[in-house]
C-alpha positions in Angstrom: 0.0 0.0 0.0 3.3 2.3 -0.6 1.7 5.9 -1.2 -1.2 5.7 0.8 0.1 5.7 3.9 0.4 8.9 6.1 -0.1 7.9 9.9 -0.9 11.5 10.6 -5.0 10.6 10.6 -7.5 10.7 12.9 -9.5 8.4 10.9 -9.6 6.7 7.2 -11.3 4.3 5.4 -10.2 2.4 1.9 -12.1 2.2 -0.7 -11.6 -1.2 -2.7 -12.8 -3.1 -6.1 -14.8 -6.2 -5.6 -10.9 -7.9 -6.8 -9.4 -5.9 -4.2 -7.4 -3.1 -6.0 -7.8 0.5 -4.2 -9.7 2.8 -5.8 -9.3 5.5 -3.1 -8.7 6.4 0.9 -11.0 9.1 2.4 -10.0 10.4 5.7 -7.1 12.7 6.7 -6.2 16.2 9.0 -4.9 19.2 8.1 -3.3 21.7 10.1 -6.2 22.9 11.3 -7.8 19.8 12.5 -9.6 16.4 11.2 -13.0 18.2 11.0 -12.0 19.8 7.9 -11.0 16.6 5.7 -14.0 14.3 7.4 -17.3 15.3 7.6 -20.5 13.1 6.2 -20.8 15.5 3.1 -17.1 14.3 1.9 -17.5 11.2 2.6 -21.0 11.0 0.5 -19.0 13.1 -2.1 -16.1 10.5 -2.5 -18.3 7.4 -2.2 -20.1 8.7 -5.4 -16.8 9.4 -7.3 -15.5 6.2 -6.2 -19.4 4.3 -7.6 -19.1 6.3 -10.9 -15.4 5.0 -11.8 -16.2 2.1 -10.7 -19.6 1.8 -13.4 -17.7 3.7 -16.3 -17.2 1.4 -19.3 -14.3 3.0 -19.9 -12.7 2.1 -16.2 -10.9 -1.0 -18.1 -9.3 0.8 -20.7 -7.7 3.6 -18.1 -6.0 0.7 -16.4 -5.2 3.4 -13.4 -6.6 1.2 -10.5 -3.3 -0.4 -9.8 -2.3 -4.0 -9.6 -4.7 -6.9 -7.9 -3.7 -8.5 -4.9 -3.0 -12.1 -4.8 -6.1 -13.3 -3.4 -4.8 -16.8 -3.2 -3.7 -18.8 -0.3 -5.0 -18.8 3.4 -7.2 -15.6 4.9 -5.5 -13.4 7.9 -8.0 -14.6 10.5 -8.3 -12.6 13.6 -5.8 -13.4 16.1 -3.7 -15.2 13.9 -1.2 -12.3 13.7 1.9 -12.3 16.1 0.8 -8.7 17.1 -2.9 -9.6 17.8 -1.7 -12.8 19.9 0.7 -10.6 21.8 -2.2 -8.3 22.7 -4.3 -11.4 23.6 -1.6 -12.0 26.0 -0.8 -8.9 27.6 -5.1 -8.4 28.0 -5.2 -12.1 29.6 -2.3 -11.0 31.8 -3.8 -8.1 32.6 -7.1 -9.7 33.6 -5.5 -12.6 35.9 -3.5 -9.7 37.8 -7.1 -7.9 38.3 -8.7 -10.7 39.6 -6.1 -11.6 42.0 -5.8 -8.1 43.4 -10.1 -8.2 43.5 -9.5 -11.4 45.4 -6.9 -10.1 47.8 -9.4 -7.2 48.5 
């Protein structure tokens, strides 16, 4: 996803093809604050450009939507990630150390 990402949002969202290629992001801040880039208006506004490309004839012929991702193999499932099981851990940790302090109470 080289050149859409900028970790300076408050909130974005991606909009896809049904294969998976990125047609756009929406969200964003400026340096006056994340109202100004996010608002329900925008968001209406870029979901109809995004539907529009996405029913042009023509869309094919551009060839501007970038590669398809390999769709192949086995799906991410939740937890599966090394990150998400380290969270799992730390919350389970977390919780057992509560409960023995509630217990000592």
């Amino acid at each position: 996803m080289e050149g859409f990402a900028d970790l300076d949002l408050s909130w974005w969202g991606w909009f896809l093809s049904p294969d998976g290629r990125v047609y756009g992001v929406f969200g964003g801040r400026d340096h006056v604050s994340d109202t100004t880039r996010i608002s329900t208006r925008a968001l209406m506004a870029s979901m109809l450009r995004v539907l529009v490309h996405h029913y042009d004839p023509r869309r094919a012929q551009w060839d501007i939507d970038g590669p398809a991702p390999d769709l192949g193999g086995d799906a991410n499932r939740r937890g599966s990630s090394p990150v998400t099981k380290a969270g799992f851990a730390m919350r389970t940790k977390a919780c057992e150390s509560k409960a023995a302090f509630v217990a000592i109470r």
